[in-house]
N, C-alpha and C positions, 0 to 999 in steps of 0.2 A: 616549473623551475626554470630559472633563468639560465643564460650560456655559461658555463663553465670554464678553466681551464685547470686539468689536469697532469699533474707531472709525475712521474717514475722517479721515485727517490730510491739510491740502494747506501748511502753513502761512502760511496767511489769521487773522486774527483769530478770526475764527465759530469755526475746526477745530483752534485754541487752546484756544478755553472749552471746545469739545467734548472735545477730551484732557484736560483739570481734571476733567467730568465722568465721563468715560469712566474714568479710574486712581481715583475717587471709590466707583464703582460695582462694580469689580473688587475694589478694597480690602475695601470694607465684608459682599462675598456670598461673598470668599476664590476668586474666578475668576481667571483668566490674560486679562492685557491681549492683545491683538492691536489693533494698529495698522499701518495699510497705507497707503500712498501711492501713485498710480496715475501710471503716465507715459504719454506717446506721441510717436512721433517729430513736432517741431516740425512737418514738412511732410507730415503723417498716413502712416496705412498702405500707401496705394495708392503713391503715389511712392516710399516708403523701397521698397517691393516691387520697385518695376521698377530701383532702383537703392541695392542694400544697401550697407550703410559697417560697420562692425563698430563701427571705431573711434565714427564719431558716433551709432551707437547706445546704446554704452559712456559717452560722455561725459555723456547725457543721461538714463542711468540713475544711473550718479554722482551728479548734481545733483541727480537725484530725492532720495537716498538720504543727499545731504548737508540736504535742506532736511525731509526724518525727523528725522534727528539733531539740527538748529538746533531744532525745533520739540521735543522734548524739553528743549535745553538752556534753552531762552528761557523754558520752563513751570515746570521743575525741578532746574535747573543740573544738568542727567545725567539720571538713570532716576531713578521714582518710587521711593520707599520702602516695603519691605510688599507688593509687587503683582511676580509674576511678568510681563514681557512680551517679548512676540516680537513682530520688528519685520519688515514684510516689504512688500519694495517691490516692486511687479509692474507687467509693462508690459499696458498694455489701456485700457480706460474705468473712470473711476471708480467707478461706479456696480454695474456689473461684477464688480469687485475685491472689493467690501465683499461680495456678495453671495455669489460661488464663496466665501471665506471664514468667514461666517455659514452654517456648516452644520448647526446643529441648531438646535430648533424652541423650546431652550433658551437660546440665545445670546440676546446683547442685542445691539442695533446701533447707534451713539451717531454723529449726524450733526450739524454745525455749520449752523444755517441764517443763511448769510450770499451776498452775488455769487457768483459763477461754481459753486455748489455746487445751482443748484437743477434744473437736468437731472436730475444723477448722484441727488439726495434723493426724487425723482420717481419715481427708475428703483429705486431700493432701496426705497423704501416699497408701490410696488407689486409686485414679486418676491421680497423676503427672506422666507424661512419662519420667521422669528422677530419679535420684538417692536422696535421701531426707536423710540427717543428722537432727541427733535432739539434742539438746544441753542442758544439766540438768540444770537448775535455779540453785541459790546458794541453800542451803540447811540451812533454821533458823530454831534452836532447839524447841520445843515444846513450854516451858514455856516463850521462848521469845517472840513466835507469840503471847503468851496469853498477857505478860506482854503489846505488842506493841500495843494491840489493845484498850490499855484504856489512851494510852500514849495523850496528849494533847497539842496545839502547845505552851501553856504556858511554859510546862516540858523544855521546847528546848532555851527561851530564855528570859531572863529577862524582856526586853522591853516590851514583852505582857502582863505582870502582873502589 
């Protein structure tokens, strides 16, 4: 199997730009995209353990698997042009994921560095056998994040009022 490159998709902002870069970098060196989204059951392992659901396992590997796909759609309206990829949603730790995945010393490993990504970035840069880029989220001003978090979906569109 030829070099890789791998990206951490969660659909955040940060694992947005990361996918731009990541389909950028595959394109340009003739590699195959790999893109992976990591789930786990809402109420972690230990409890799913002592009390498995098939079904609610199911439904939250779905959602995994739909917010892959959004996150294609919303970067590329579909799949990139030019760039073979496999898309593979696994259940575990993020960090984890990109890692069993990144299995040659060849791959590239292409991380968003934005919230909730910096465990899993932590946990990949110091166990991947390969070369790991990390890619800045956009940057929103202070008072916008303030402003956006009291924003409501009525603010957005007449029809809800």
């Amino acid at each position: 199997m030829g070099a890789r490159v791998v990206v951490g998709v969660s659909g955040s902002p940060a694992s947005l730009a990361a996918l731009r870069v990541a389909v950028e970098e595959a394109r340009g060196a003739g590699r195959v995209l790999v893109a992976v989204i990591a789930w786990e059951p809402p109420e972690g392992e230990g409890l799913y353990a002592r009390r498995p659901d098939r079904a609610w396992a199911g439904h939250w590997e779905s959602e995994a698997r739909g917010r892959l796909d959004r996150a294609f759609d919303d970067v590329f309206a579909g799949a990139p042009l030019g760039v073979v990829v496999e898309r593979w949603v696994v259940r575990g730790s993020a960090g984890r994921a990109v890692c069993d995945l990144a299995e040659s010393a060849e791959d590239l490993v292409v991380l968003g560095r934005g919230r909730g990504w910096g465990r899993a970035r932590r946990y990949v840069q110091g166990r991947a056998g390969c070369r790991v880029m990390v890619v800045p989220g956009p940057v929103v001003p202070r008072g916008v994040r303030r402003a956006l978090r009291k924003v409501r979906a009525e603010d957005f569109s007449p029809l809800c009022s």
